[in-house]
N, C-alpha and C positions, 0 to 999 in steps of 0.2 A: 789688572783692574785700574780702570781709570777715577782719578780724584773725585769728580760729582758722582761717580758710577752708584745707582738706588735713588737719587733726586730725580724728582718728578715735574718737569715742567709745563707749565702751555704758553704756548707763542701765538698771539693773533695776528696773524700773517701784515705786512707792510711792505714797505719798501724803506732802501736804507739802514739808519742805524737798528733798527729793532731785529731785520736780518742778519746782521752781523753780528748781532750779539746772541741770538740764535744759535747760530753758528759755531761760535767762541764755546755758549756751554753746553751744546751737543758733543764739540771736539775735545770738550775737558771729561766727557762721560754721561752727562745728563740726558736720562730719557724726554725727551721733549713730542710733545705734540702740534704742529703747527696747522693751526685751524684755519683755512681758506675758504672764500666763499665759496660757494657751491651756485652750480650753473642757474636753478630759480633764487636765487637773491635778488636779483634786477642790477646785476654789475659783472663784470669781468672780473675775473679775480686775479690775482696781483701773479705775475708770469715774469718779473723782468729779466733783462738778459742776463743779469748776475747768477741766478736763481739755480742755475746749474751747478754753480758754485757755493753759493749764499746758502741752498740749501740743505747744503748736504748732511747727511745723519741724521735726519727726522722725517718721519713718517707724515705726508698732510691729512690733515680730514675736512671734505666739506660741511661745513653748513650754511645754515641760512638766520642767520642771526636776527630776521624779521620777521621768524618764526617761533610763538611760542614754546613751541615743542622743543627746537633746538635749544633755544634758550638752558629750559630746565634740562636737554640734557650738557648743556656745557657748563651746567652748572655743578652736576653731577659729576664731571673729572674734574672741575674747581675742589669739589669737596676732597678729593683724593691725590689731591698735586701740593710742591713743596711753596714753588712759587709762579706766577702768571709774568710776562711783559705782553706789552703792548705800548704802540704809537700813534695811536688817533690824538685829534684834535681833543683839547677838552671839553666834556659833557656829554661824545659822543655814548662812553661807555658807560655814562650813568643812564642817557636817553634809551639804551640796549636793554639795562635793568641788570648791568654786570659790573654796575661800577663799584671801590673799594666797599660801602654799606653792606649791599647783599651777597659779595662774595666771604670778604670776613665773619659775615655769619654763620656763613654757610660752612666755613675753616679757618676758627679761628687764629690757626697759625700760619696761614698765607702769608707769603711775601708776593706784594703788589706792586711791579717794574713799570715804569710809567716813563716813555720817553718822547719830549716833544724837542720844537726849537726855543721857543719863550720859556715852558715852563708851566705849570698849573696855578700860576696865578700871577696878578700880571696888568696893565693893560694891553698889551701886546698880546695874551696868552691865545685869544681866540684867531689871530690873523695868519693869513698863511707866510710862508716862506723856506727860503731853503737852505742849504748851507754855507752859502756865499752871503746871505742874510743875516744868517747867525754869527759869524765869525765878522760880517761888516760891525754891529754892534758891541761885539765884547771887547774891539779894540786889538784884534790879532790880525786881521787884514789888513790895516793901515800898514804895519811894519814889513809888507810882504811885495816883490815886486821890485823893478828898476827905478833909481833915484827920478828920472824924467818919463816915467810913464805910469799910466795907473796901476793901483794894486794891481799881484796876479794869484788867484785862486788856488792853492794847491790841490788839485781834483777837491775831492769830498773827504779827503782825509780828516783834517783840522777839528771840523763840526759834526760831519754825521757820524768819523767811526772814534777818531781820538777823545773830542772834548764831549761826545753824545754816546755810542754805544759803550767804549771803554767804562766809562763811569757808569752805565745802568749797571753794564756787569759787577765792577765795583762793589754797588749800592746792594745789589741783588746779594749778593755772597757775603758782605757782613751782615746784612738783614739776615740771611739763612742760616748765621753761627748765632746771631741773638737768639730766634726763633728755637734755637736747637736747646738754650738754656731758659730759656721762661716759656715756653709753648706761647708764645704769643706773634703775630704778625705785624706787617706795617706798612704804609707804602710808601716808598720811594720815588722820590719826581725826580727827573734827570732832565733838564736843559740845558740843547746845547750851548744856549749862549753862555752858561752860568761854567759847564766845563771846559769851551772854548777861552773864556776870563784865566780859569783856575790855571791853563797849562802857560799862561804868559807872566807865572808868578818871579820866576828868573828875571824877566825882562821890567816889569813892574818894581823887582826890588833894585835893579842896576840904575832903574830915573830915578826910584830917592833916594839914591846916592848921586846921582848925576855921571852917571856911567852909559845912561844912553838917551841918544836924541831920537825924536819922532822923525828928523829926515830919511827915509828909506836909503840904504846903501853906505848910512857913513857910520855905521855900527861894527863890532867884533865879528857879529855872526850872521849879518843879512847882506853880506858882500862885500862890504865897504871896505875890509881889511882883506890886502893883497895874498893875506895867507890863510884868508879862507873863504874860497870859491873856484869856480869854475871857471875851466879856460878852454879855447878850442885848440886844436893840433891841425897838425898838417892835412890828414883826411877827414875834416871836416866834423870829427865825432870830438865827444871832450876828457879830460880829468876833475876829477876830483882834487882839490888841496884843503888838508883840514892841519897845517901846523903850528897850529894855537902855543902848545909850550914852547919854551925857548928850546930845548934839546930836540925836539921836533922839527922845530925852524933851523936850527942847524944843520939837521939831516938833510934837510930839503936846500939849503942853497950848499950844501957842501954836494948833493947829488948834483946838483946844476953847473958846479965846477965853480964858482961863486968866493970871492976873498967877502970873508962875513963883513968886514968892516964896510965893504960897498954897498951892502946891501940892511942898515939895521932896522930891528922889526917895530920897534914901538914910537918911528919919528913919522908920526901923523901927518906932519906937513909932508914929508916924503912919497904918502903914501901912494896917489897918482900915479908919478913916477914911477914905483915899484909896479903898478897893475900893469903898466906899460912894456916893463921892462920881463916880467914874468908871464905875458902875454907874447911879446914875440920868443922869450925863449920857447913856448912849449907850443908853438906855432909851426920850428922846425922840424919836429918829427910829428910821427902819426902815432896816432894813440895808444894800441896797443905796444908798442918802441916803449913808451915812457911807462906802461906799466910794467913789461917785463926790466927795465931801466930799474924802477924804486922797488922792485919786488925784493920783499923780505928786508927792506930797512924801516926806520921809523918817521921816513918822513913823511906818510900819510900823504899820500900820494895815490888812488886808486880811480878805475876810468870808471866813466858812465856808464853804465848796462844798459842797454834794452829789456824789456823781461822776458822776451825769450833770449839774449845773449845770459842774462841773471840764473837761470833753469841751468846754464850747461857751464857755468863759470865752475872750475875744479873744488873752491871752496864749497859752494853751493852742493855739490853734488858730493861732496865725502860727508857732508852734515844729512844731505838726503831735505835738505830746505824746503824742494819740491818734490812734488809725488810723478813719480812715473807714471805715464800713458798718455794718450793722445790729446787729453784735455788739459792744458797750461792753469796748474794751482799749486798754491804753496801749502805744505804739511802745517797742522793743529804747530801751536807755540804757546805760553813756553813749553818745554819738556820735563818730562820728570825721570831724576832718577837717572840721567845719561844714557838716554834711551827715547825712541820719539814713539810716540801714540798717535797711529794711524787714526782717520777718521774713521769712522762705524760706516758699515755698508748703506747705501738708499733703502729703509723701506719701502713696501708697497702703500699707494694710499689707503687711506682705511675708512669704513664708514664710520657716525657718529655711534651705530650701535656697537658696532666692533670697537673700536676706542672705548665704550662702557663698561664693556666685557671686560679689556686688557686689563683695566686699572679698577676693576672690582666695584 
């Protein structure tokens, strides 16, 4: 049995982070409902190419939310669900007539997941944008990128799933242990700017100490320092160098064949140099040479995967990271129990009235 296994959720379909956290707690066991528009809505309903992945383990149901009918009946598996998310703009789901008011009435132990980029309130709250918006504002994309070039966006990680979906899930699962001890609900606003801020708290506390500068590249961890980043090889593909501790840093110019004293780690001014010089070493061979080279020492030393090279990499595959078959995805995380929890099979769609029936 899986952890959420008996909660009850409903998902109104989006794109992005509200899918992924969909996702997240279908794959921890949660029955979920993920309601889509339905063909007479007067809109296409949300199909992205993720969606094969995004949404696996939940069954969808059309409706037409611009229907009163629908309405009362989605209000109707409101009444009978643990918690709701959703990602529209604000006001949308009060102008639906499903916003936090008349579904807490309706149960008053709902937990109400609510994830935007601004936030539910705001001046920014009602404008659009997207992840590269959100993470532009909270201050995490400034530090991202080459010293002489503009920021560079890490996909949609940062914003839609790290500092946005992660934390509804979050918000959503202490909300659900409060809910469990006072029968009462609550709702939860997750913006991502506001979790995109929360995840730069590391970098935030090292400036009031004066441990880092806003120049991109001359920090510990965003390049700047020769022993930690990426380098290319002979074939063109890269490694990984992450050897932050000193014992680590030894491993690594002792694998390099290196008299430490020529090479030490914390002389700043040196450091150039050092990129320089750890740049043509690992220049002469090809990449896979240098991983099988540092395999099994500690000098954090490992190459870059592709994600299908990542799928068949040996570690990867004795953990079972990714699910076998023909479609490229990674297994539910964390695990419990030293043991991994496959996702749940695709349901069949279902209708609104069938979805009334399941959940009584």
């Amino acid at each position: 049995m899986k952890p959420l296994s008996g909660l009850r959720i409903i998902e109104f379909d989006g794109l992005g982070p509200v899918t992924f956290a969909g996702m997240m707690l279908a794959d921890l066991g949660a029955e979920i409902l993920r309601l889509s528009r339905s063909a007479d809505a007067g809109a296409p309903a949300f199909s992205e190419v993720g969606g094969q992945v995004l949404h696996r383990g939940r069954a969808a149901v059309a409706v037409n939310l611009k229907d009163p009918a629908d309405v009362a009946g989605v209000l109707d598996l409101i009444g009978g669900a643990d918690a709701l998310i959703e990602g529209f703009r604000p006001g949308v789901m009060e102008r639906l007539g499903l916003g936090p008011g008349p579904c807490l009435a309706r149960n008053p132990r709902l937990v109400y997941g609510r994830i935007t980029g601004w936030g539910q309130t705001g001046p920014m709250a009602r404008q659009a944008g997207h992840d590269i918006n959100y993470i532009a504002l909270s201050g995490a994309l400034h530090a991202l990128g080459e010293p002489d070039r503009p920021p560079r966006p890490p996909l949609n990680l940062l914003g839609d799933y790290g500092g946005g979906a992660m934390m509804l899930v979050a918000g959503v699962l202490a909300a659900l242990l409060e809910a469990k001890t006072t029968g009462k609900g609550r709702m939860v606003d997750a913006a991502m700017t506001d979790g995109s801020a929360l995840l730069m708290s590391l970098f935030q506390a090292l400036s009031a100490r004066g441990l880092w500068s806003d120049a991109r590249g001359a920090n510990l961890l965003d390049g700047g320092a020769p022993f930690y980043r990426c380098y290319a090889c002979r074939d063109g593909r890269y490694v990984a160098v992450g050897a932050l501790e000193p014992q680590f840093y030894a491993a690594l110019v002792s694998g390099l064949g290196w008299d430490p004293a020529s090479a030490p780690q914390f002389d700043l001014a040196g450091w150039p140099a050092l990129h320089e010089r750890f740049g043509s070493a690992f220049a002469a061979r090809d990449r896979d040479d240098w991983a099988s080279h540092f395999e099994g020492t500690d000098a954090c030393v490992t190459p870059v995967l592709s994600m299908a090279e990542a799928a068949r990499h040996p570690h990867n595959a004795a953990r079972g990271t990714y699910l076998a078959g023909d479609l490229l995805q990674a297994a539910p995380a964390p695990r419990f129990d030293d043991a991994q929890s496959p996702p749940g099979p695709q349901p069949a769609p279902l209708s609104l009235e069938e979805a009334r029936e399941r959940w009584g």
